[in-house]
C-alpha positions in Angstrom: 91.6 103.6 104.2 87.9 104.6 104.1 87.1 103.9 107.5 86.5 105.6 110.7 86.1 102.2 112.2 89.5 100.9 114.3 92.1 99.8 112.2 94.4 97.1 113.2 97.7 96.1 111.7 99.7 92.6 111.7 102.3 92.8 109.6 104.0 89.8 108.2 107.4 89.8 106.1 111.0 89.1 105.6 112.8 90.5 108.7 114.9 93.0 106.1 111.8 94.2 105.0 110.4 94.4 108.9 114.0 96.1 110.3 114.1 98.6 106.8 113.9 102.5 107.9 111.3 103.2 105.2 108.8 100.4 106.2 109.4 101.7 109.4 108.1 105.0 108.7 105.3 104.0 106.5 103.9 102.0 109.5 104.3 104.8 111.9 102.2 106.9 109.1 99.5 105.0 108.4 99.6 104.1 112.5 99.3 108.1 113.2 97.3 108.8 110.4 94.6 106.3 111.0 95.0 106.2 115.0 95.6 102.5 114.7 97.4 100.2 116.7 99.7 97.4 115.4 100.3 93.8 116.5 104.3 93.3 115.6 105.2 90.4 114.1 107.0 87.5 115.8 110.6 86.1 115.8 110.8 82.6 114.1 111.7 80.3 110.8 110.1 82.8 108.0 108.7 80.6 104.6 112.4 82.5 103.1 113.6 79.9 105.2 115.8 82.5 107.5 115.2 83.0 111.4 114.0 86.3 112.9 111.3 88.8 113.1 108.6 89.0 110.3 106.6 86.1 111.2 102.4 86.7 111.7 101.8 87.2 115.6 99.5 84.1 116.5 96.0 84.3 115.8 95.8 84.3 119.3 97.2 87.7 120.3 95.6 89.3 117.5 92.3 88.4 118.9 93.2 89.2 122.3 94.2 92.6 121.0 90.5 93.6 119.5 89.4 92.2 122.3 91.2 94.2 124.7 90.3 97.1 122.6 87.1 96.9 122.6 86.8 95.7 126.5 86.1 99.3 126.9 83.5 100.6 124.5 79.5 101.2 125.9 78.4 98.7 122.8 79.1 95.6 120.6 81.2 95.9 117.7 81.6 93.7 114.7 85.0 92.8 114.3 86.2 91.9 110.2 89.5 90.6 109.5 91.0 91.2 106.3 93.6 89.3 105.2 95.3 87.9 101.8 95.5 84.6 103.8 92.9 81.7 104.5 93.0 80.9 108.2 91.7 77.3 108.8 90.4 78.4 112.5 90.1 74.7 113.9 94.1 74.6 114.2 94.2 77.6 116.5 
């Protein structure tokens, strides 16, 4: 990441993939490395079709987490989200 601008994660994926040892640890890298912080994903019916934890937290809370990040700073930020997905914003 070539960035020194806050970097926050919200993972979304199959909860094998989320619960697997090495994804673990390549999120606690890239957490460390890039002092970032990460929004976990949520327990619910995944588009696999099985229940657990690997859904994207709510637009919500990821908001409210740059928000609450930011609270604290002395000036404005800009705030990007990156993301493979296209969020249609009037639903949330």
């Amino acid at each position: 990441l070539a960035t020194r601008a806050p970097v926050y994660i919200a993972p979304a994926m199959n909860t094998n993939m989320w619960n697997n040892p090495l994804m673990q640890d390549n999120l606690n890298t890239v957490m460390r490395t890039y002092n970032s912080l990460c929004v976990p994903p949520i327990e619910k019916t995944l588009a696999c079709g099985d229940t657990g934890v690997g859904a994207l937290a709510p637009v919500a809370k990821i908001v409210e987490t740059t928000e609450i990040a930011y609270r604290d700073r002395d000036r404005p930020r800009r705030v990007t989200l990156r993301s493979p997905l296209v969020l249609d914003m009037t639903k949330y």
